[in-house]
N, C-alpha and C positions, 0 to 999 in steps of 0.2 A: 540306542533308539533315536530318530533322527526326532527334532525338536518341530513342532508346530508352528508355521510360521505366522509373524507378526501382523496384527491390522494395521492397515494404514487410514489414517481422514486428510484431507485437501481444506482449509480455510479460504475462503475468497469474499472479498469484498462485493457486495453487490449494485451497490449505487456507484457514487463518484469518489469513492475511498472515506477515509475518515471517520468508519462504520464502528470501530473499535474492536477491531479484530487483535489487539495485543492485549487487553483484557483476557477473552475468551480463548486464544492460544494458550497464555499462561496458566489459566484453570484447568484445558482439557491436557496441558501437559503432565498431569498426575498421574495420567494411563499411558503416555510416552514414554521410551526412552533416548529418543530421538526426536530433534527438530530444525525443520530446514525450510531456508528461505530460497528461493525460486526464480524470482526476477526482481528491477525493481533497481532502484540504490539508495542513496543518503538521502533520494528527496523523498521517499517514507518514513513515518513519524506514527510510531505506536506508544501510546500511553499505559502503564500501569502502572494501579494503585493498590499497595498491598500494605494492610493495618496500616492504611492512615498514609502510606510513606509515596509520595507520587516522584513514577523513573520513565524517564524518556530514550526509546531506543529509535535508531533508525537504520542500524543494520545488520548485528546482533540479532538473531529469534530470537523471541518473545521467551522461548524458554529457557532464557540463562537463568531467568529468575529462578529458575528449579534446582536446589541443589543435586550432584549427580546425570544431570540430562545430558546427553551427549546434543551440540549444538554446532549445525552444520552452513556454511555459503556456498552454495550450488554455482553452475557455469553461468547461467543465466543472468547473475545476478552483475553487475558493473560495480566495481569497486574502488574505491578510494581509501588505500592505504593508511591515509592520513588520518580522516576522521576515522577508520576502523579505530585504529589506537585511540583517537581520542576515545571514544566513547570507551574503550575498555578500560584506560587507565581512572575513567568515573567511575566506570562499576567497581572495580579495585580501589577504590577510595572507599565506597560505599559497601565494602567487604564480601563482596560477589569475586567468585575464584574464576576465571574465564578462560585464559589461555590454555591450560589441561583439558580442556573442554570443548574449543571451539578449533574447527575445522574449515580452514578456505579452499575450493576448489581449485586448481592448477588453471583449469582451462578459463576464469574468469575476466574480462575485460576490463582495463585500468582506466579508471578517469584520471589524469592529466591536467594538471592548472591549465592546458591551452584548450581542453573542452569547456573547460569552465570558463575560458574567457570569448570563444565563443558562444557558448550558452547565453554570455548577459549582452555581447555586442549584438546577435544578432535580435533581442528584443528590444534593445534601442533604437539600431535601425529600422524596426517593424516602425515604429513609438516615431521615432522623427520624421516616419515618412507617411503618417496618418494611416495606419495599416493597425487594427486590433490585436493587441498581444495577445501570444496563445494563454499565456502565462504561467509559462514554467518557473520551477523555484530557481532558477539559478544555478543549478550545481553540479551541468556539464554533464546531465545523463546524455541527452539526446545525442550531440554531437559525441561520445563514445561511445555509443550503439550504432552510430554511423559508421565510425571506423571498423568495428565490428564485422557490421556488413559486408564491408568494402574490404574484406579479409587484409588490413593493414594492420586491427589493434597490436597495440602491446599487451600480451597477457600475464598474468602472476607467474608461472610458467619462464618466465623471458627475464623475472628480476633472478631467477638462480644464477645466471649466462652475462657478465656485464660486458664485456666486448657486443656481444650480438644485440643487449637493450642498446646501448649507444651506438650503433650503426643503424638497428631502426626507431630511435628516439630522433636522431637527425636529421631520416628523410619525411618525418610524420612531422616534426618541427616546420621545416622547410617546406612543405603544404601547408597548412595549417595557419604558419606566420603570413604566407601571400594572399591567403585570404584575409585574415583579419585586416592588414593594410589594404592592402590593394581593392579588395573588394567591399569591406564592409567599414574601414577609413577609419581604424580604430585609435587612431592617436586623435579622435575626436572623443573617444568617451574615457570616462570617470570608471575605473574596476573597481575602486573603491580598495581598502585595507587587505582583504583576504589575498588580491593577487598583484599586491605592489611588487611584494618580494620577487617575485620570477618575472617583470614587465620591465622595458625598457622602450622609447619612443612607440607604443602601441606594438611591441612582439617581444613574446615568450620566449626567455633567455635559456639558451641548452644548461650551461654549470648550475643552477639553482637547479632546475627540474632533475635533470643528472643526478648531482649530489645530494639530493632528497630522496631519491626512491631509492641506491643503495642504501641509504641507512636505514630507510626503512623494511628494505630486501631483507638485512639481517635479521630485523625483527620475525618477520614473518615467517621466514621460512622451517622454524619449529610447525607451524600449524598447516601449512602448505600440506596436500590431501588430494588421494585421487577417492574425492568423495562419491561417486558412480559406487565406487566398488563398492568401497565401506559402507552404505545404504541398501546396498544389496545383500552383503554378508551379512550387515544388522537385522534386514528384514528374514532372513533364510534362517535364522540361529533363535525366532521369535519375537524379535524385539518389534515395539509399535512404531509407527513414525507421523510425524506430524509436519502436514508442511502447510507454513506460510506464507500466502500470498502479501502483499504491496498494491497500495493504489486501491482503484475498484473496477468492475466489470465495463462500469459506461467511459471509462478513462484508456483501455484497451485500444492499440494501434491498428487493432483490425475492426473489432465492433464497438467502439465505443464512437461518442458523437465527434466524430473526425472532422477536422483538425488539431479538434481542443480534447487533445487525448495526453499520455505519456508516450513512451517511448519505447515500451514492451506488451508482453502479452500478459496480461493481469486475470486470465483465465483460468479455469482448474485445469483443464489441458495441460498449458502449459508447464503443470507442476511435475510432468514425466520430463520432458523433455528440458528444464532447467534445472533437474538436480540428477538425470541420468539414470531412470530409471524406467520401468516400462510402464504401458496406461493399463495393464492389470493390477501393476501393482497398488492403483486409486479403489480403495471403497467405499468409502464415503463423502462426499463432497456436501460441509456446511455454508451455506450463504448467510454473512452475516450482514443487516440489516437497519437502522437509524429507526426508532417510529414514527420518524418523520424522516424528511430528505434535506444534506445540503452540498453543495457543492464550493469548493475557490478554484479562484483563475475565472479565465474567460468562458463561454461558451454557452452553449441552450439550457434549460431547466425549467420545463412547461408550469413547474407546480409555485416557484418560487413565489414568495408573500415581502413586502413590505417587514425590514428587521430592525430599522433603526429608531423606530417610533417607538416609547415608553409605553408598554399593559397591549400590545396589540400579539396576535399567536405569531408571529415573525419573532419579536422580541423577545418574546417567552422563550423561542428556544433557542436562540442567540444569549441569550443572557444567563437561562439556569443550565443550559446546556454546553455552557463555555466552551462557543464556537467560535473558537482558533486554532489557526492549522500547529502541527507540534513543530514539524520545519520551519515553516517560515513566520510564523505570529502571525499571519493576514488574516481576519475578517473571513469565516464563512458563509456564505449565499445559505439562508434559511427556504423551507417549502413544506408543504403539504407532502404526505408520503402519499407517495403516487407506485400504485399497483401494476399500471402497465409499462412502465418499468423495469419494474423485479419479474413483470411477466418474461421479460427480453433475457434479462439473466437467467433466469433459470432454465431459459432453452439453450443458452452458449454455454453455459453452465453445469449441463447436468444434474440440478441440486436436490440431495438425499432431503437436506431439510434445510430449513431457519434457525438462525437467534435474532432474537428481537432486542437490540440495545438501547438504552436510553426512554427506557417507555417514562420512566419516572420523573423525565422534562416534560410531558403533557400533562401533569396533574395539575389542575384549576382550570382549564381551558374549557369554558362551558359548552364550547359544539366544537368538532372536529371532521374534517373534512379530508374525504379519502377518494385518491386519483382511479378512477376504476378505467378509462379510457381517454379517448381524445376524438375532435373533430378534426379534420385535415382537408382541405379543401372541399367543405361542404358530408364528407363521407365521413361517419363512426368509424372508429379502429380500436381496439381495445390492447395492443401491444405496443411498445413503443419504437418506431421508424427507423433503422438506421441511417445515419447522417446529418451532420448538424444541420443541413438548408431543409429539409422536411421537417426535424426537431422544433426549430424557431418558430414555426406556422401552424401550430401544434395548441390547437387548444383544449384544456384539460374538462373533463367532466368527471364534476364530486357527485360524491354521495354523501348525506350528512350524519353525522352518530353523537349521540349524547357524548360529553365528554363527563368525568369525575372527580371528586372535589376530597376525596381523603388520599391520603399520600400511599403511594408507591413504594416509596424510596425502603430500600434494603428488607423488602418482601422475599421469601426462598420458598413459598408453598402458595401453586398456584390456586389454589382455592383461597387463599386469603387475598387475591386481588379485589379491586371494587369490580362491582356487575358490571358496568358499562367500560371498564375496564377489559375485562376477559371479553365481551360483544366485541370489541376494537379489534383483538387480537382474532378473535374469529371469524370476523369477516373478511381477515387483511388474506388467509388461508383459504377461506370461499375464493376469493378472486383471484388468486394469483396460483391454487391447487397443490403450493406445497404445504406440506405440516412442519408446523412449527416443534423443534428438540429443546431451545432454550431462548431462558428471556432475562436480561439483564435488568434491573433495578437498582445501578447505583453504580460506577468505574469502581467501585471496590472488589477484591478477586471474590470472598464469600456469598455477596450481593446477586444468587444467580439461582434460577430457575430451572431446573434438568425433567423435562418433559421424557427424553428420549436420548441417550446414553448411543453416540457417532462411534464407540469403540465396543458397543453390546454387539455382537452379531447376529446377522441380520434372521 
């Protein structure tokens, strides 16, 4: 009897990342047995907190934490060998079994200490020559999705082969190093500790680079996977699959507030086409959601408030909403949730539905103000613009809602929220027309409200 095949759900971040989507992967991974990440690289940072025990992942899906889950890196995803290991040999400290488990795709693209070191020379240069950084974390995604493009990378693929990685590890060298010199004058700047080891007068030396990715070739190539197939025989044999996105929707190289984007498609789209599978295979696509909005790095944020002032609502959720990025520690940009917005994502989007994260940072805030529009030169708009030079000129129009003064925090029946509580959540669904499936009360995995069950069929 042929077997009934598997649901799949899409997680995608809907603001500017940061939404807490490693939470609510690793809860809904209990109806997985599968989970794969899509795009994206080390410079996403998902948090969970599971009894009490807080783990930082940033390229690992969320559902290692599952014992048994099969855990997948899709083509899309840019990878750095290096920190893979690291982070695995912490979960294996922390007695999480990983390598029987986890799956790299062949066709993935390598980051390379000489992305990384154009990564940080070229925001220097922006930085010296009075040019706004975009502000990237540093960690040489973008320039190896160039190469990417520029059908030059070296791929996981290429560490099996070391004759052929060192023939093209030395013509991508030999680029790469003329630019840092010659064009971006890098025996002017500081790389600081991470990339002393492979730098010499400002260029990236072949023998350290070299003799690093063999040894880490060996490592790898147990887990090495033509993961296309195996997500399709997973899915064909009934198995669920869950994929995770990186980033968030307004961070998107295509719709996001361009320039101050990443360096992939942070889309539910793109979760066929970064882990090789087809776009029937998506049926549910959850948008997950801040109850308010923040952003880091550069760029536009119509709704942003005032965060560094002690008792004022910028602070409040700066402060009990311990708004720091998991990559980098920088200071998140705090705001108002703004509606027209998540209007934009949910139309690039697709979205089945919502989780609401973090509502349990706004308890005490005696009014609360929600983004339902914008003025833009003179004309209403109720959707938000593509592109940052319209974004910036973007002024927001609130609506105002009681806020509530009994706690939230680690609430899991939505009738026991306070009244003006559940009003917030229902108007944020008036205006933005999707319904809300789940609502977070706490980074704790228990701490979660299931409205609507993304693996019930439809």
């Amino acid at each position: 009897m042929k077997a009934t095949k598997g649901r799949n759900v899409v997680v995608v971040g809907t603001q500017w990342g940061d939404e807490g989507k490693g939470k609510l992967v690793d809860w809904l991974t209990e109806s997985a047995q599968g989970v794969v990440r899509f795009q994206g690289g080390h410079n996403a940072g998902h948090t969970l907190v599971i009894n009490g025990v807080k783990t930082a992942l940033h390229l690992i899906p969320s559902g290692i934490m599952r014992p048994g889950v099969k855990c997948y890196i899709g083509n899309g995803v840019v990878l750095s060998v290096g920190k893979l290991f690291e982070e695995i040999e912490g979960l294996e400290k922390a007695g999480v079994q990983v390598r029987d488990r986890l799956r790299v795709s062949e066709a993935c693209p390598l980051i390379l200490p000489f992305h990384q070191a154009l990564d940080v020379a070229r925001e220097a240069a922006r930085e010296q020559g009075g040019v706004q950084k975009i502000g990237t974390t540093g960690k040489g995604i973008g320039p190896a999705y160039e190469d990417k493009i520029a059908r030059r990378a070296l791929r996981v693929q290429d560490l099996k082969y070391p004759e052929r990685f060192a023939t093209k590890l030395r013509e991508l060298l030999s680029l790469h190093n003329h630019i840092l010199v010659s064009v971006l004058g890098s025996k002017n700047f500081d790389f600081g500790a991470a990339l002393s080891p492979y730098m010499k007068d400002g260029e990236v030396q072949f023998d350290a680079v070299y003799d690093e990715a063999m040894r880490h070739a060996e490592l790898l190539k147990p887990m090495i996977a033509d993961v296309s197939r195996e997500l399709n025989d997973l899915h064909a044999e009934g198995g669920n699959l869950l994929f995770e996105g990186a980033q968030g929707t307004l961070l998107d190289v295509d719709h996001g507030t361009y320039p101050y984007v990443t360096s992939s498609n942070c889309v539910a789209g793109n979760a066929a086409a970064g882990a090789g599978v087809g776009p029937g295979m998506l049926h549910y696509v959850l948008g997950i959601t801040k109850a308010y909005c923040t952003r880091v790095g550069g760029g536009p944020f119509p709704t942003e408030l005032e965060w560094e002032k002690e008792g004022t609502p910028g602070w409040v959720m700066s402060t009990v909403g311990a708004e720091k990025g998991v990559t980098t520690g920088r200071s998140r940009r705090c705001g108002w949730f703004d509606a027209a917005l998540l209007k934009r994502s949910a139309q690039i989007n697709g979205l089945s539905g919502l989780c609401i994260t973090k509502l349990d940072v706004l308890d005490g805030i005696e009014e609360l103000q929600l983004c339902v529009g914008y003025e833009l030169d003179g004309e209403k708009i109720d959707i938000l613009p593509l592109g940052a030079d319209d974004i910036e000129r973007c002024k927001p129009i609130y609506e105002s809602i009681p806020g509530w003064t009994d706690s939230t925090v680690g609430v899991t029946d939505y009738n026991a929220l306070p009244e003006n509580a559940r009003r917030y959540l229902k108007r944020i669904e008036e205006v933005t027309g999707v319904p809300i499936a789940m609502i977070s009360t706490s980074p704790d995995r228990a701490h979660t409200i299931l409205m609507q069950n993304p693996y019930a069929a439809a």
